[in-house]
Phi, psi and omega in degrees: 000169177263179200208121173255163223216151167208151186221146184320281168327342186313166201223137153300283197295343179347107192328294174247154168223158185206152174269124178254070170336008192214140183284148170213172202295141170309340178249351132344300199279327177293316173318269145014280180307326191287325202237028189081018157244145168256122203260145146217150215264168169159121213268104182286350197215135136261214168177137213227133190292151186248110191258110124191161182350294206289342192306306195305334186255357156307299168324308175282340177261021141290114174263183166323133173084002186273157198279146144207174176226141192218134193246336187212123175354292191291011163276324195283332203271336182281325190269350178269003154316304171253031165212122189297336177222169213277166214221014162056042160257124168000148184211121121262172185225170182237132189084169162301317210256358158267000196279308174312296213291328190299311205287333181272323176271330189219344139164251197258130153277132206264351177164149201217140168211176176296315169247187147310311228266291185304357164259322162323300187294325159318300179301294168334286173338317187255027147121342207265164199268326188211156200216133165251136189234106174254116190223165187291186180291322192258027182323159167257222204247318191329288207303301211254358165316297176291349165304327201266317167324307187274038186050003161282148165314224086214108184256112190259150197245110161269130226239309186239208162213168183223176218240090199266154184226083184305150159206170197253162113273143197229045174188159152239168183251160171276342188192133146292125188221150215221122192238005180182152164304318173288349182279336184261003165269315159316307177327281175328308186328306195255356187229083218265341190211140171242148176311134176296352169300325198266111187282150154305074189234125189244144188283350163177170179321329182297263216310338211278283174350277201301309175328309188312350187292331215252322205218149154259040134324150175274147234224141171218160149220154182352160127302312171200165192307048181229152172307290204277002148292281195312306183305330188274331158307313172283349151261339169283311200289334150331308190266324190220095181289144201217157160316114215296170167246032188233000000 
């Protein structure tokens, strides 16, 4: 069905409107106004913790020193769910805001990267023999392809699942912003063709990838992996139009 969208922030008059596969912080969205764009947020996917026994005692038996990885927030959340205190464990992470919520829920990160594919190769590097990777139902394939390639062990935990939460869109925009492959495979489900006026901006290559299956709109990506780098990347490209890098 469609779906109409309102915001704290609307503008009669707004310069730009853009779109947020995602939710985002209020003072963003204030920012945003202050400089003549009107943004509305609107969540294509959830995502829901997988609550029972057998997750739970996979999780405890990562012990102290044990290696894991994490590709997405909602994997640290599903796992600081069941543990009361930080689990003295090896961390890598893949961005900023899961690489912070790791480092705030569950202890030091031991490495960190932009992608899958360049966080694999991290993990490689320093040596290590088995890896536990707790990730959703829909994981992609890189990270642990490339685990395996190399002889590590790899014990995958699956912690949440996600949820697509179709919409029509019933307006258009000048730009989109796209934060995961799976938020753009939900997009496409219900939204099959876009004005060609409408740019893109994907939050890193993974997500960069998955457009290209679906649309030739021209494609921008991140300087880096955070939601509010991408939004501000999409007002600068606004304000000083530039070539896509896609």
């Amino acid at each position: 069905m469609s779906t109409k969208l309102f915001s704290k922030y609307a503008m009669q008059n707004p310069e730009f409107t853009i779109l947020s596969t995602r939710p985002l912080p209020a003072s963003l969205l204030e920012e945003a106004a202050h400089k003549g764009f009107h943004i509305d947020c609107l969540s294509f996917i959830d995502t829901e913790p997988i609550l029972n026994d057998e997750v739970e005692v996979q999780i405890k038996a990562a012990t102290a020193y044990t290696t894991v990885v994490f590709t997405s927030m909602n994997a640290v959340e599903a796992v600081h769910h069941y543990l009361g205190q930080k689990p003295g464990w090896r961390i890598y992470a893949i961005g900023n805001t899961t690489k912070l919520l790791a480092e705030a829920h569950l202890g030091t990160i031991a490495g960190t990267a932009d992608n899958a594919g360049a966080l694999a190769d991290t993990i490689i590097s320093r040596g290590e023999k088995e890896v536990t990777f707790f990730c959703g139902d829909i994981r992609r394939d890189e990270l642990p392809d490339k685990l395996k390639e190399a002889g590590i062990e790899l014990n995958e935990v699956m912690v949440y699942r996600t949820i697509e939460t179709p919409h029509v869109l019933d307006k258009a925009y000048h730009g989109i912003l796209f934060y995961s492959p799976s938020a753009v495979h939900a997009f496409f489900n219900s939204n099959s063709q876009l004005p060609e006026s409408t740019d893109l901006f994907a939050i890193g290559t993974t997500t960069a990838a998955a457009l290209n299956t679906y649309t030739t709109n021209r494609i921008y990506v991140a300087d880096s992996p955070s939601k509010e780098q991408l939004v501000r990347d999409a007002m600068d490209y606004y304000r000083n139009p530039k070539q896509p890098n896609e």
